[in-house]
Short mmCIF file of the C-alpha atoms (twelve columns), coordinates in Angstrom:
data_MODEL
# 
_entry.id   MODEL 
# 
loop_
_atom_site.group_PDB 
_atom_site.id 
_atom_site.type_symbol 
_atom_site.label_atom_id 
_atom_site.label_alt_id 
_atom_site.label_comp_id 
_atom_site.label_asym_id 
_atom_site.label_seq_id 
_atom_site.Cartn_x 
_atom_site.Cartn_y 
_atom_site.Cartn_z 
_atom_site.pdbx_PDB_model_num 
ATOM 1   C CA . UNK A 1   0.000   0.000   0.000   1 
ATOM 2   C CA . UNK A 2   3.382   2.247   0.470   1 
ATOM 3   C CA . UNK A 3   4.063   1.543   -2.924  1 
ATOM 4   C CA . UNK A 4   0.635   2.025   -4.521  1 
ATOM 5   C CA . UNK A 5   0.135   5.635   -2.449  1 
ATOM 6   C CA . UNK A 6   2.906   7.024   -4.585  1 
ATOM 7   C CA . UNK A 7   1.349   6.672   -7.656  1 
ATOM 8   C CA . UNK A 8   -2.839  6.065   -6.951  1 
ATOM 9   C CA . UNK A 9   -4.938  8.334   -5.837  1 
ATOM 10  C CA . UNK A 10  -7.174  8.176   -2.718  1 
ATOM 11  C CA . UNK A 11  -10.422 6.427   -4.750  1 
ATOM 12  C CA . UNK A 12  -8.378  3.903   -6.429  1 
ATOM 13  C CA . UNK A 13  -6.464  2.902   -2.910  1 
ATOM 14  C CA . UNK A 14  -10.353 2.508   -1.359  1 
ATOM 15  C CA . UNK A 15  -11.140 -0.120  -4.430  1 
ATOM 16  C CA . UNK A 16  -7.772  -1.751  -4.073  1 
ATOM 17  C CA . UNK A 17  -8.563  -1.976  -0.666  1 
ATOM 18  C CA . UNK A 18  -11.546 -3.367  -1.113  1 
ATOM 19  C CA . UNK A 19  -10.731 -6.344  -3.407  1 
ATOM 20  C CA . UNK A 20  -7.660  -7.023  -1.726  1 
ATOM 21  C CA . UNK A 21  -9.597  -7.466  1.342   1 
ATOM 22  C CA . UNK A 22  -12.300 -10.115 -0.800  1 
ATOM 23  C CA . UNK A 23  -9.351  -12.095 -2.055  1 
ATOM 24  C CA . UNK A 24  -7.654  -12.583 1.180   1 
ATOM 25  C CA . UNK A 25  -11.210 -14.098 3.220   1 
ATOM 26  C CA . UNK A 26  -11.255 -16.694 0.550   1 
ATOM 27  C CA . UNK A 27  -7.107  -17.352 -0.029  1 
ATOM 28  C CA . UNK A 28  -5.012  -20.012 2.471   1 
ATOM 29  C CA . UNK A 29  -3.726  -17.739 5.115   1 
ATOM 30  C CA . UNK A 30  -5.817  -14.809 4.144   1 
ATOM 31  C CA . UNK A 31  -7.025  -14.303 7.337   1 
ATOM 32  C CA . UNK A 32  -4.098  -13.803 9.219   1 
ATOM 33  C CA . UNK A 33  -3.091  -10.878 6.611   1 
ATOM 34  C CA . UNK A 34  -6.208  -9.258  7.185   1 
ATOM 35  C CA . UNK A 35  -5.637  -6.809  9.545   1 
ATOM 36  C CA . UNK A 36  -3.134  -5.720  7.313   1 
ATOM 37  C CA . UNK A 37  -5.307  -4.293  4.893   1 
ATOM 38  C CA . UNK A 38  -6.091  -0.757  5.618   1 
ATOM 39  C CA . UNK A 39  -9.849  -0.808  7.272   1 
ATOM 40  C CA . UNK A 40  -10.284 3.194   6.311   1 
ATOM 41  C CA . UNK A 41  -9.430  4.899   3.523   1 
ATOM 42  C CA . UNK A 42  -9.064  8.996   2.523   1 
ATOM 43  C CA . UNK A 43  -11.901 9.397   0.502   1 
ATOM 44  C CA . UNK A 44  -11.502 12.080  -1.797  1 
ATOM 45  C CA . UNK A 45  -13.684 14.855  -1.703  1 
ATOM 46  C CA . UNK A 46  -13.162 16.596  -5.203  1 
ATOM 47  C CA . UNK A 47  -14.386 20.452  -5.724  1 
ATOM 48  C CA . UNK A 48  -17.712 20.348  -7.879  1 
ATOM 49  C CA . UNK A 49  -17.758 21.965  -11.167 1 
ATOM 50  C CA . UNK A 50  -20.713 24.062  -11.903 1 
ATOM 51  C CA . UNK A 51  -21.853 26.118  -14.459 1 
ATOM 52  C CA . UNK A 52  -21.517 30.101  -13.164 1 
ATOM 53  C CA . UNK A 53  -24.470 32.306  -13.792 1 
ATOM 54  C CA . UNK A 54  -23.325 33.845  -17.019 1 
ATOM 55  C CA . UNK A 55  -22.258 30.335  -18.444 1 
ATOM 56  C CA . UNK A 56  -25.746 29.009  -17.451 1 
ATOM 57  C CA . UNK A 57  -27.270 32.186  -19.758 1 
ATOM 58  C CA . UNK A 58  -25.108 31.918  -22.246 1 
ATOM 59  C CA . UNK A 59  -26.245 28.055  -22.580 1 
ATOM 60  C CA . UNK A 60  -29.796 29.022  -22.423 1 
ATOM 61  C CA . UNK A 61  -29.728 31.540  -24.812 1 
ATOM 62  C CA . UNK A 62  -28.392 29.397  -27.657 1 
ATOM 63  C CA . UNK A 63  -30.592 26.489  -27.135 1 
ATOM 64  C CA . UNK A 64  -33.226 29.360  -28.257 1 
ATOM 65  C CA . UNK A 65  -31.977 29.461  -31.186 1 
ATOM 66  C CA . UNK A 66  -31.415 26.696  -34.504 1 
ATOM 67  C CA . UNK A 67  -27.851 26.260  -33.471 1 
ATOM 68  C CA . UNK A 68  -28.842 23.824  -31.629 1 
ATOM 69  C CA . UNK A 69  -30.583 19.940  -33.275 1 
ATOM 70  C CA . UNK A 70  -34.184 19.891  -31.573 1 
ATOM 71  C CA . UNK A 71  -32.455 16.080  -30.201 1 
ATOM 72  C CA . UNK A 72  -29.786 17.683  -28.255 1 
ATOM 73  C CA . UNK A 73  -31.840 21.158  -27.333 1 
ATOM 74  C CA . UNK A 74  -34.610 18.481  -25.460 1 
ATOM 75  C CA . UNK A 75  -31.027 16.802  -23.853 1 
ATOM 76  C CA . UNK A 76  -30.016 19.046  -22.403 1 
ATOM 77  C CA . UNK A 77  -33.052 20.759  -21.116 1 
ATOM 78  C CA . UNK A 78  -33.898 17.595  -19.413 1 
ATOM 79  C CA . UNK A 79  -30.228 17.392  -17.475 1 
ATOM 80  C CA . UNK A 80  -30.747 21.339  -16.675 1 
ATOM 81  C CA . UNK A 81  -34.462 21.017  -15.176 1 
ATOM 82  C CA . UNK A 82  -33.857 17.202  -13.639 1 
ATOM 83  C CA . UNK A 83  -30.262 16.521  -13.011 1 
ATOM 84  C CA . UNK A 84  -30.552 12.991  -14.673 1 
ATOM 85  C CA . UNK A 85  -27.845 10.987  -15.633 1 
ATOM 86  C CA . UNK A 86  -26.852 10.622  -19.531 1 
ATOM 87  C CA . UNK A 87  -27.520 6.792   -19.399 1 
ATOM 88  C CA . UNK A 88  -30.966 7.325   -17.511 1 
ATOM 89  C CA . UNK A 89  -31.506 10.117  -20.637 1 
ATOM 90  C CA . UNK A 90  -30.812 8.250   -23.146 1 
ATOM 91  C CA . UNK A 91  -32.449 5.190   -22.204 1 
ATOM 92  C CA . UNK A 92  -36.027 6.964   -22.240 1 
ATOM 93  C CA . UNK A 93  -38.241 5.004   -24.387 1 
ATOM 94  C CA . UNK A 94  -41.811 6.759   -25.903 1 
ATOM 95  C CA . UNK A 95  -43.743 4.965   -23.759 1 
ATOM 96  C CA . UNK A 96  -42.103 6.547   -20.405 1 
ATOM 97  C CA . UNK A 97  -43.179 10.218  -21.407 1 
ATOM 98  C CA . UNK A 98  -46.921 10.862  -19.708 1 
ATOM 99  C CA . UNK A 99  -48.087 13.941  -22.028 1 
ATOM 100 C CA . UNK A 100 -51.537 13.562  -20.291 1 
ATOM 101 C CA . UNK A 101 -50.438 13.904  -16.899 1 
ATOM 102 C CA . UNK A 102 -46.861 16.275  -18.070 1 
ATOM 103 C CA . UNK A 103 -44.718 13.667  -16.726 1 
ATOM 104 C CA . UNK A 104 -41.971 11.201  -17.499 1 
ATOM 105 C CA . UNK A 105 -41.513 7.586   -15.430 1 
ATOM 106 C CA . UNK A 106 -37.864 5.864   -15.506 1 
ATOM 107 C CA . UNK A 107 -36.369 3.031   -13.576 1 
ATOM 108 C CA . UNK A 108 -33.220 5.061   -12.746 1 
ATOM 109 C CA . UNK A 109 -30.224 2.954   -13.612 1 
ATOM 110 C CA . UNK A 110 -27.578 3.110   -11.030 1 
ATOM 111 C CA . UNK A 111 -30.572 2.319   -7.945  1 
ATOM 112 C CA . UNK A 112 -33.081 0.110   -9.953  1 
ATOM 113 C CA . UNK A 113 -35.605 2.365   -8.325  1 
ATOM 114 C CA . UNK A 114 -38.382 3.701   -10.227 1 
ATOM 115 C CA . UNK A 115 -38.638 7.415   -10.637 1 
ATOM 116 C CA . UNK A 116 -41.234 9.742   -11.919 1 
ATOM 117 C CA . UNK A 117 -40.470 13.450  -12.784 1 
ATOM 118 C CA . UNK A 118 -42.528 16.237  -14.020 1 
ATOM 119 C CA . UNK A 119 -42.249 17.456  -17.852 1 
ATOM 120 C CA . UNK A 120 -41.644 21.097  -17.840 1 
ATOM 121 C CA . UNK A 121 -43.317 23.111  -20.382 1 
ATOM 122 C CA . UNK A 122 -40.624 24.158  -21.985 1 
ATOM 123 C CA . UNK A 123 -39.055 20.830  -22.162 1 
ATOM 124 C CA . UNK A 124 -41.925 19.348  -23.261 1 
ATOM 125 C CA . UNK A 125 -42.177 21.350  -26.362 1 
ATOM 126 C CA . UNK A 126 -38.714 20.573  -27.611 1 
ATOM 127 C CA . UNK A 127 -39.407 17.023  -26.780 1 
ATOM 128 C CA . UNK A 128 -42.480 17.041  -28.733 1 
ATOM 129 C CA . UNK A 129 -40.964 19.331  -31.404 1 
ATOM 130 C CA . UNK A 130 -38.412 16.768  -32.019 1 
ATOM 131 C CA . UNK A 131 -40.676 13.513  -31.851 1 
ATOM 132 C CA . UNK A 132 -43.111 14.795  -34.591 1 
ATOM 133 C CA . UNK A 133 -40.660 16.839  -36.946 1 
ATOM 134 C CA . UNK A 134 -36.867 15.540  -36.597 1 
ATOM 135 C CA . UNK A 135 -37.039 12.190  -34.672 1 
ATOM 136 C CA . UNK A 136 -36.228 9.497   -37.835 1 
ATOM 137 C CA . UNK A 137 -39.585 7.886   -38.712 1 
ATOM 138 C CA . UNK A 138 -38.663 3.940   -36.944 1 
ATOM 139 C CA . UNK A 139 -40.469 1.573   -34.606 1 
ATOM 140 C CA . UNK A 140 -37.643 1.822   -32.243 1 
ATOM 141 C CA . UNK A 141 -38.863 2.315   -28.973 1 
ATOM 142 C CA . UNK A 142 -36.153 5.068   -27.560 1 
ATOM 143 C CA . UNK A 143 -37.043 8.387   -27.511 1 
ATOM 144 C CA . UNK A 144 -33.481 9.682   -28.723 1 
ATOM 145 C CA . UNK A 145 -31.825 8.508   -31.712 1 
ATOM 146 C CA . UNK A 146 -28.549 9.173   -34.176 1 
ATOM 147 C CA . UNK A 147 -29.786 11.386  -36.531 1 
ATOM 148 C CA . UNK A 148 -28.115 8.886   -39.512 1 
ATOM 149 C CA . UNK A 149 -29.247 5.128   -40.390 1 
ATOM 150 C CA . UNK A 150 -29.029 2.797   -38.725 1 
ATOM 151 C CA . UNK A 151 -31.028 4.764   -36.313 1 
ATOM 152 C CA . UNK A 152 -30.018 2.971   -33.479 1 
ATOM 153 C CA . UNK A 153 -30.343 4.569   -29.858 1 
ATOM 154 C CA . UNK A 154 -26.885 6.868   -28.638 1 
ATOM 155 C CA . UNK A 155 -24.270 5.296   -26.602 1 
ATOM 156 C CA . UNK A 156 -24.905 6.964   -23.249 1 
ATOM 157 C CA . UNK A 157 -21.949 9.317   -21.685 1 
ATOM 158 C CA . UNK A 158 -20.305 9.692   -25.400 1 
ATOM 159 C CA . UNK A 159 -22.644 11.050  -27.609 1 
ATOM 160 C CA . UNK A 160 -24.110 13.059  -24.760 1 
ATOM 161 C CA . UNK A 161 -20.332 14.308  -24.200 1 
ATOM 162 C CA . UNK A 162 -20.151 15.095  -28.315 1 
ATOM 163 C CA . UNK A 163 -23.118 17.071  -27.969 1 
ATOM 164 C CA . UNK A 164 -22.863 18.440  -24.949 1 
ATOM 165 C CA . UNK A 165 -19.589 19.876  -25.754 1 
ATOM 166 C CA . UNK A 166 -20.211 20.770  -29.194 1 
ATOM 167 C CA . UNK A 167 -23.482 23.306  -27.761 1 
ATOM 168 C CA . UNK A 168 -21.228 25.016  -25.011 1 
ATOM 169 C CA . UNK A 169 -18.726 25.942  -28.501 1 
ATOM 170 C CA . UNK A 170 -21.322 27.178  -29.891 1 
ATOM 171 C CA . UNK A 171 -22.638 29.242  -27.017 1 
ATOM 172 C CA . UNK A 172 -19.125 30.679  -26.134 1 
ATOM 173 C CA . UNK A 173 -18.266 28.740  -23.407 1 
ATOM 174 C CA . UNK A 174 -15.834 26.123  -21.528 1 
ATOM 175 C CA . UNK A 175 -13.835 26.465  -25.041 1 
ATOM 176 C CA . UNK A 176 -10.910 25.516  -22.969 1 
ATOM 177 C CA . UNK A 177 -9.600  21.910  -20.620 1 
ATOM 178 C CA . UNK A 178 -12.708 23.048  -18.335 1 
ATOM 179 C CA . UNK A 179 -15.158 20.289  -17.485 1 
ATOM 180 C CA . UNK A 180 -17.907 19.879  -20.088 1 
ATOM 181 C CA . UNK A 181 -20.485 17.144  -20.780 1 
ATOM 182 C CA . UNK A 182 -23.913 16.155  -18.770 1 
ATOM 183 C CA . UNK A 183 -21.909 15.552  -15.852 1 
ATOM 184 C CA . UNK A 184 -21.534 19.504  -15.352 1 
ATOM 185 C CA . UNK A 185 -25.039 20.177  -16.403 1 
ATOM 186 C CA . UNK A 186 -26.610 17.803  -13.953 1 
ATOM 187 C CA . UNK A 187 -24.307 19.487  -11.024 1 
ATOM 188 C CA . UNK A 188 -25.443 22.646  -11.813 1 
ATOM 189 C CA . UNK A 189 -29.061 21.185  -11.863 1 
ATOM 190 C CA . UNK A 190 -28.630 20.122  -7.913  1 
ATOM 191 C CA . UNK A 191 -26.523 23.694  -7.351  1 
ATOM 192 C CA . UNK A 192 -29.392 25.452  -8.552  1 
ATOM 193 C CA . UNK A 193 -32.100 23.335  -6.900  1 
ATOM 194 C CA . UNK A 194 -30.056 23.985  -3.537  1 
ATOM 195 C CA . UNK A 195 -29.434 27.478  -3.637  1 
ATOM 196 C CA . UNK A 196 -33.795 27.917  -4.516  1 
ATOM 197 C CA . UNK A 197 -34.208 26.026  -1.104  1 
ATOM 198 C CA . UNK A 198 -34.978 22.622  -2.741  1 
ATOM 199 C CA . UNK A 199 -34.510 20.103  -0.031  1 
ATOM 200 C CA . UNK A 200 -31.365 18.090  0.280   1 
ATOM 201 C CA . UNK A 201 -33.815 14.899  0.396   1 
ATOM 202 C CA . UNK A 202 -35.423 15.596  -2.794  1 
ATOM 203 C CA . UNK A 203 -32.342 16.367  -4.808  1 
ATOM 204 C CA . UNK A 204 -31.162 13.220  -3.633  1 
ATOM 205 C CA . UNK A 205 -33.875 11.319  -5.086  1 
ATOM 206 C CA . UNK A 206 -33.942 13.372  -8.285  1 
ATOM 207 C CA . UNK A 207 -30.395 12.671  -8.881  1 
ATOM 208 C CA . UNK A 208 -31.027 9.160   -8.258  1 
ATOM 209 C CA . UNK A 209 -28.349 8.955   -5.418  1 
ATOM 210 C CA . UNK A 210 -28.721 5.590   -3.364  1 
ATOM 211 C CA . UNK A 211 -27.224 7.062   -0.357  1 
ATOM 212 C CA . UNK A 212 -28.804 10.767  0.666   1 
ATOM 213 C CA . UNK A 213 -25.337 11.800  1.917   1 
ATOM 214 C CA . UNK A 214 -24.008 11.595  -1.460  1 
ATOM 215 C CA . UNK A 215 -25.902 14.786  -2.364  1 
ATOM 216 C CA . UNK A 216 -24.057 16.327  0.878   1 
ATOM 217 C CA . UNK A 217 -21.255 17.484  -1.461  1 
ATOM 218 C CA . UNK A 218 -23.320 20.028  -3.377  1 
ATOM 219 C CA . UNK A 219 -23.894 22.178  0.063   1 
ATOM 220 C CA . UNK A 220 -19.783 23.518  -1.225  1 
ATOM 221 C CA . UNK A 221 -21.736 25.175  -4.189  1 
ATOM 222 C CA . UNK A 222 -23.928 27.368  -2.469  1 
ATOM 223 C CA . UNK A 223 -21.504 30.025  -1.909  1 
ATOM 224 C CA . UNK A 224 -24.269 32.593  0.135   1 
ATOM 225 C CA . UNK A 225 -25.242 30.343  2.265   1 
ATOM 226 C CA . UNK A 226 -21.710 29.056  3.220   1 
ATOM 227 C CA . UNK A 227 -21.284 32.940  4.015   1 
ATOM 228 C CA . UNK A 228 -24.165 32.583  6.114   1 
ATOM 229 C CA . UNK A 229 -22.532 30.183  8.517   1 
ATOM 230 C CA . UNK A 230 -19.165 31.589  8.743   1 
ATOM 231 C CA . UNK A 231 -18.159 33.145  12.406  1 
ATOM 232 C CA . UNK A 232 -17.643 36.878  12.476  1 
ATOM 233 C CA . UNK A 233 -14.070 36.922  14.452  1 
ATOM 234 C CA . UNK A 234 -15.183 40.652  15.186  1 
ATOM 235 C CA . UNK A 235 -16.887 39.462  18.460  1 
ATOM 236 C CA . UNK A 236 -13.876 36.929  19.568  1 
ATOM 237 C CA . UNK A 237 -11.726 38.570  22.236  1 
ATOM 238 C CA . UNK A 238 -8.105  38.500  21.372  1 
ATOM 239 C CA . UNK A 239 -5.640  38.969  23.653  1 
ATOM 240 C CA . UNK A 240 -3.159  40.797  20.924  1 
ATOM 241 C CA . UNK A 241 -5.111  42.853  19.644  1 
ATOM 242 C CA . UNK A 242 -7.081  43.048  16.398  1 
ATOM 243 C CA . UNK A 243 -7.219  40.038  14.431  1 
ATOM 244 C CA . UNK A 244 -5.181  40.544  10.815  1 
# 
C-alpha cells in the first residue's frame, strides 16, 4: 500500500482496498493478513464543477436558437431542469413520457428504483418538437436517436459528451480543458435546486443517489449560504489585539 500511495490516488487505494480485502477471506492464510489491509481509507472529496451564472445564460440563450438539433436542445433541457444521468436520458423510451399527466416515469439505472419526474413546459415542447418533426420515422422504442441510419439509440456518456460539448462551442463557453459534458449540467441542476431552497432529500432522489449523503457534497456550491454560517471573528476577544 506504500508503494501504490505514490502513484494512486485516494479512490483507487479505497477499491484496491476493497478487493484485496475479498481475495484474502477466501485465499489459504488470508485471514491472518487481514488486519493488514487498511480498514479506512481517505476518501476524496473533489471540488464540484458548476456552471456560473453567465455560463448558465449563455447556454440558455443558444438552445433558443437553430444552433442547436431539436435532439440535443430536449437533452439538455432535461439534465438542466432534472439533473438525470446521460444513461438514464438516453435510455427513455416513448412509452415513459406521460403527455396527459406532463410527466416522465424511468427506472433510474444506477438504484433500480423507479422514478417519476414532471415534464416542464418548456421541455416538453422541444421534446415534442423533435418527436413529430426531426425524430427518424422507426419503430424503435427510444425516444433519442442518431440522426443517420441505422437509427439505433446513442451510446450513453459519449454522444451526450459530443453534444454536450459541441453546444457550449457554440454558445461561447468552456472552449478551454474546463469540465464539459452532462456531468456539469446535472451538477449545476442540484446547485441550482439547492441554492432555490430545494430540499437536500429531494435532490437526492432526483439525482437518483442511493445514499442521501451523497448529495451532501453540493452544500460547497452554495456560496451565500456558506457565508451565512461563517463566524464573524469581530466578536472573539483576542488577547493581541485586532485580528489581521
Amino acid at each position: 500500500f506504500q508503494h501504490l500511495l505514490a502513484t494512486y490516488n485516494s479512490t483507487s487505494i479505497r477499491t484496491v482496498a476493497s478487493h484485496i480485502r475479498s481475495f484474502l477471506r477466501f485465499a489459504e492464510g488470508g485471514e491472518r493478513l487481514l488486519p493488514l489491509v487498511p480498514s479506512r481509507c481517505v476518501r476524496s472529496k473533489p471540488i464540484i464543477q458548476i456552471l456560473s451564472d453567465n455560463e448558465n445564460d449563455a447556454l440558455k440563450s443558444v438552445l433558443k436558437t437553430r444552433k442547436v438539433p431539436l435532439r440535443d436542445k430536449a437533452i439538455i433541457l432535461l439534465a438542466l431542469r432534472t439533473g438525470l444521468r446521460a444513461v438514464d436520458i438516453v435510455g427513455m423510451k416513448l412509452e415513459d413520457i406521460d403527455w396527459f399527466n406532463d410527466t416522465i416515469s424511468i427506472n433510474q439505472s444506477k438504484t433500480g428504483k423507479p422514478f417519476k419526474i414532471p415534464l416542464a413546459a418548456d421541455v416538453g415542447n422541444v421534446l415534442s418538437s423533435y418527436i413529430l418533426n426531426e425524430r427518424p420515422k422507426t419503430e424503435n422504442p427510444f425516444v433519442f436517436l442518431r440522426s443517420l441510419a441505422p437509427f439505433r439509440p446513442l451510446s450513453g456518456h459519449s454522444a451526450c459528451y459530443a453534444l454536450v460539448r459541441k453546444s457550449f462551442y457554440q454558445a461561447g463557453i468552456r472552449l478551454g480543458n474546463e469540465r464539459k459534458g452532462i456531468h456539469v449540467i446535472r451538477h449545476s441542476a442540484a446547485s441550482r435546486m439547492l441554492s432555490k431552497g430545494v430540499p437536500v432529500t429531494t435532490i437526492s432522489s432526483m439525482l437518483g443517489h442511493s445514499n442521501k449523503t451523497s448529495t451532501d457534497i453540493y452544500l460547497s456550491t452554495d456560496i451565500e449560504s456558506m457565508r451565512e454560517c461563517a463566524i464573524d471573528l469581530a466578536e472573539i476577544p483576542m488577547n493581541c489585539g485586532g485580528l489581521r
